[in-house]
N, C-alpha and C positions, 0 to 999 in steps of 0.2 A: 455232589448228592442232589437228586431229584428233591425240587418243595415241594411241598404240600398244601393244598386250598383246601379251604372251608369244604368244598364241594368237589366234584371232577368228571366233566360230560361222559357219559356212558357211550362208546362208537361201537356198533356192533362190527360184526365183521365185514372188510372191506367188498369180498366176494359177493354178500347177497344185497349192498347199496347198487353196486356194478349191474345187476340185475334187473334192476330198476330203472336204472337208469339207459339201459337199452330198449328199454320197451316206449320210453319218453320221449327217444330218440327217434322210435321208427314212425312212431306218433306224432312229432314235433308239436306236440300240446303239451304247452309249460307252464299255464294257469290258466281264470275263468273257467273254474267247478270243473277239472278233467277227470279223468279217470280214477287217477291214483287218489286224489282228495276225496272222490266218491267213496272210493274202498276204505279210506281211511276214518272217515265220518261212521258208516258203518259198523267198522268193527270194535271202535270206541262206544259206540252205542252199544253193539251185543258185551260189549267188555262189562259195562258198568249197568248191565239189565236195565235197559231205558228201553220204554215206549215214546218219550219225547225225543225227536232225532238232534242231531249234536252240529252246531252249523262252526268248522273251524274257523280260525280268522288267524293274520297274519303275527297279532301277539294278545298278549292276555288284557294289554290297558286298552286297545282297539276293541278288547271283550267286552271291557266294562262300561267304556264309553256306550256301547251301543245298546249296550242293556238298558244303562240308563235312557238312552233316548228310544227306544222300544218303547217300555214302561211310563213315558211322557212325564218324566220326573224332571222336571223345573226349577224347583224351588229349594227346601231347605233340605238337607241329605245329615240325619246323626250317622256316623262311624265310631271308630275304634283309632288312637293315637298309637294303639301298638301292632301299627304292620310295616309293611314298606309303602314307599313313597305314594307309590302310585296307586292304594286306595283314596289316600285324601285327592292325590292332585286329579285324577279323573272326573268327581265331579266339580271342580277347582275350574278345568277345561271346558267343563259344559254349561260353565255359566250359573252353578248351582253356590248355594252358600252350605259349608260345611260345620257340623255342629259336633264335638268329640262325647264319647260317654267312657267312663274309667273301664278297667277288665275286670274280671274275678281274680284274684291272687296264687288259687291252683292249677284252674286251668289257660289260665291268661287270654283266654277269651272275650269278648265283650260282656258286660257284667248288665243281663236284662232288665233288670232293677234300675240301674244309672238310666238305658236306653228312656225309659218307660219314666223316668224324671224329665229327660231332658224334651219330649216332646210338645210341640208349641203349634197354635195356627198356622203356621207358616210349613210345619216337617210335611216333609211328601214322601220321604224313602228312608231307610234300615239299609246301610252297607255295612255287612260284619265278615270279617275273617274267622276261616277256620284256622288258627293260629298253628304255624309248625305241622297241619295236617289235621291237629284235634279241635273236633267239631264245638260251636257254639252252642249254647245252649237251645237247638233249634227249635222244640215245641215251644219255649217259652216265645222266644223272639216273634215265630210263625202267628202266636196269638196276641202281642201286641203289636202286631202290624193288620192283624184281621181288626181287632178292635177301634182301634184309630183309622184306619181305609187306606193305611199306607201299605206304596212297595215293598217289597223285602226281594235285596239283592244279596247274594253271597260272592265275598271275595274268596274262590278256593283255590285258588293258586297254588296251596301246597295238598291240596285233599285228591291228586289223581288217585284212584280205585279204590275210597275210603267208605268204609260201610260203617254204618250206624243202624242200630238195631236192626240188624238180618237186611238192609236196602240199604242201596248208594245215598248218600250224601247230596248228590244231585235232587233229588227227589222232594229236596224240603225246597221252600221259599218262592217266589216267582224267577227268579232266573239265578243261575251259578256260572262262572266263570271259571275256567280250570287252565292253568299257565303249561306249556309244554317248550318252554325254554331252555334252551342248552343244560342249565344249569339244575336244571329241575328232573326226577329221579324217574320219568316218561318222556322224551322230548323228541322234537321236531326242529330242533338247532333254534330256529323264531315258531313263534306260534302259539297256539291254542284253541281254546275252546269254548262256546256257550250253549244252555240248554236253558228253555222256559218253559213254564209247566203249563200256560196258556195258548194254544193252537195259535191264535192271534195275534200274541206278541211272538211266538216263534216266528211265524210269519213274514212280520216286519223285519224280526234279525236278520231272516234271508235276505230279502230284497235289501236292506240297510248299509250291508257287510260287501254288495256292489253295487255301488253307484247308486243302487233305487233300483235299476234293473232286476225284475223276476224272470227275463226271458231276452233274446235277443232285441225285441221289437215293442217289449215289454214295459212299462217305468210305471212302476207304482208312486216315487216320492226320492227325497229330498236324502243320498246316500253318502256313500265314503268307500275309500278302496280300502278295503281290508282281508280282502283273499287271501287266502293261503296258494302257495305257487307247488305245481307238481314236484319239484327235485325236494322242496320242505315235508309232502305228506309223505315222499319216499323213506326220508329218513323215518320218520313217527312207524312208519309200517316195520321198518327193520328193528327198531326200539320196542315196537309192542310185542314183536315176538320173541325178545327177550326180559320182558318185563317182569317175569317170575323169579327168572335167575337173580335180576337185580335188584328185587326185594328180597330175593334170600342171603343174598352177600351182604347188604345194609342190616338187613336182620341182624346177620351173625355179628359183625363190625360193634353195632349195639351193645348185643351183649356181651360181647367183648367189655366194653365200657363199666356193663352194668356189674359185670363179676368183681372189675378192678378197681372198678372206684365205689359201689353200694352195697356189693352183695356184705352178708354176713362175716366179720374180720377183716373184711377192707379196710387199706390204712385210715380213708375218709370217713369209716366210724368213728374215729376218734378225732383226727384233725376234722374241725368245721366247718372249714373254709367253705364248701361246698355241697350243694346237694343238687338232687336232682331237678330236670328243670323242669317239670309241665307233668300236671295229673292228668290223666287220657281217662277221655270222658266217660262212665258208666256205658256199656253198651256200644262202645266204639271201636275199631279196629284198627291197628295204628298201620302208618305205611312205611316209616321209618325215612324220613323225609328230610330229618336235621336231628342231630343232639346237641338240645338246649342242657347248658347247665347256668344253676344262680349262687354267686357267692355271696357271701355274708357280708362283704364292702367293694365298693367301685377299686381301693386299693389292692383289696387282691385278683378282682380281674385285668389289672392293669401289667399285675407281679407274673399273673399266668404267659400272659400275651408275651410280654417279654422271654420268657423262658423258651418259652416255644419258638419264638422266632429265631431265637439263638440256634434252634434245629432245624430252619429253614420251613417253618411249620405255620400256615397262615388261617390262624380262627377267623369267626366273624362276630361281633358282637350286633347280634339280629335281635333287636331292634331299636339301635340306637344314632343317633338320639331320637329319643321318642315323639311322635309327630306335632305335638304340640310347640314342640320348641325350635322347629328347622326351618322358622322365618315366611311361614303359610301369612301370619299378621291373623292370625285367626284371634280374638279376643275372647280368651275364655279365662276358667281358673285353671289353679293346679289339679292336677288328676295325679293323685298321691301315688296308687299303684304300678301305674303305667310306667311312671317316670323312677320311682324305684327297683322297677323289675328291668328298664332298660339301663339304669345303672350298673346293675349287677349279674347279667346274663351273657354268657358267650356260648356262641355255637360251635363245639367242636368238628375237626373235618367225619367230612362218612362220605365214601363213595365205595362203589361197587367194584373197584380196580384195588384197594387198599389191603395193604397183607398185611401179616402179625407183627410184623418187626418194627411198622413204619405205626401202629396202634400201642405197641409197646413203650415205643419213643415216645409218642405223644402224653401217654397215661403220667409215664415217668415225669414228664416236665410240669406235667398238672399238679403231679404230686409232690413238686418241688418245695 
């Protein structure tokens, strides 16, 4: 019997990558800004109604490094302890010192309140995740970072084509990052992407993301190779054209879940073990990107794990252990929430290839 991952790359059909790749061919332009990443840039841009253009890059932590160094952020960077690695460790890489603030408990978010504690002479940037896809509490964050004169970076790694009241998600903060990796529910196998809302710092991202080069002949400053290579935007071009499809099958997968395990008479009304995992923000539009769930004790995420794996079934427990604790030497206190929600949270699998049988199995083991 096939396992089962947390996740499962999406390959669209082999036929129209082949297609693509003859045109690459006749071209023999295989990166430095070619055609295909032209086209590819673009139609993420009309995808997610931007007027800021969308500068890919080779992966999404090459995104954020360079955001940060866009935005000339230096010094002390507050984040969120409950994402993956690579919101702490990037500013970690650029020589910044990292300051954690707690989430909110429903939407697991960064929690604005903590942010807006923790700020010091020293903070220069706001790095918050939109967690699982749902959005931070943006207006709020947006105006304590206007207030204090800091950055405001967003990690959206999981927010590809997420709207928040009637507009993209992109549209808030001084620059977003959006991950288009393999594993992720729009991808380009490596990759992604950045947007900033400042002509200026977009600017810089271009030239930044090569070498410093704007031009052949050109050199604005001090770069790094982070291109996206033409055979990588190919796939992203073959993936966007079925991006519908693939939020409708994660869709349905969802609900799947949600009938069997919350809806009205579900066993889990009555056993507690479990509930749902993440309030979706007021005015937000979910992408179906992960299904979080949070049990009632680390022992029964443990009891689930097991079970499942007996059916050759591999969850992920996103996001643990919580960043505080995976040896940064970051000296803070406890962050009560963080560290109890990444106790008790597993990510069940969802992908766009999953049938009822193999969502059957899984619900069953849950409900062990």
């Amino acid at each position: 019997m096939k396992s089962v991952n947390v996740t499962e790359p999406f390959l669209p059909p082999i036929e129209e990558y082949i297609e693509h790749l003859k045109g690459i061919w006749e071209r023999n332009w295989l990166t430095n800004q070619g055609p295909v990443v032209q086209e590819l840039e673009q139609k993420l841009q009309a995808y997610h109604q931007l007027q800021m253009p969308v500068h890919c890059v080779a992966n999404g932590s090459l995104g954020l490094l360079i955001a940060l160094k866009a935005l000339g952020v230096k010094g002390e960077v507050i984040t969120t302890p409950f994402s993956y690695v690579a919101t702490t460790a990037c500013p970690l890489w650029e020589g910044c010192t990292v300051k954690f603030a707690d989430i909110e408990p429903d939407t697991l978010t960064i929690d604005p309140r903590a942010v807006e504690a923790a700020i010091t002479p020293q903070t220069e940037a706001i790095l918050a995740t939109h967690v699982f896809g749902n959005p931070c509490d943006v207006e709020a964050l947006d105006a304590i970072a206007a207030k204090h004169g800091l950055a405001m970076i967003y990690d959206a790694a999981h927010a590809f084509g997420v709207r928040y009241k009637g507009k993209s998600i992109l549209e808030y903060g001084d620059a977003s990052m959006v991950s288009l990796h393999a594993t992720k529910l729009m991808h380009s196998v490596e990759g992604g992407f950045v947007v900033a809302k400042d002509s200026a710092v977009s600017d810089k991202i271009e030239w930044m993301r090569r070498f410093g080069h704007k031009g052949t002949d050109d050199f604005h400053g001090v770069g790094v190779n982070a291109k996206l290579s033409e055979l990588h935007a190919a796939m992203g071009l073959c993936c966007l054209n079925h991006v519908s499809e693939v939020f409708e099958r994660r869709r349905l997968c969802s609900q799947y879940y949600d009938q069997r395990l919350f809806s009205e008479g579900a066993k889990t009304k009555v056993n507690t073990k479990l509930g749902p995992g993440i309030q979706l923000r007021h005015g937000a539009e979910k992408n179906y990107s992960y299904y979080p769930v949070i049990f009632d004790n680390e022992e029964a995420v443990i009891r689930c794990i097991e079970n499942l794996q007996k059916e050759l079934i591999f969850p992920r427990r996103y996001f643990y252990p919580v960043l505080n604790k995976v040896g940064f030497k970051i000296l803070e206190s406890d962050f009560g929430v963080s560290e109890s929600i990444a106790r008790r949270i597993l990510c069940l699998p969802l992908s766009a290839q999953m049938c009822e049988r193999r969502l059957e199995a899984i619900v069953d083991a849950v409900l062990q």
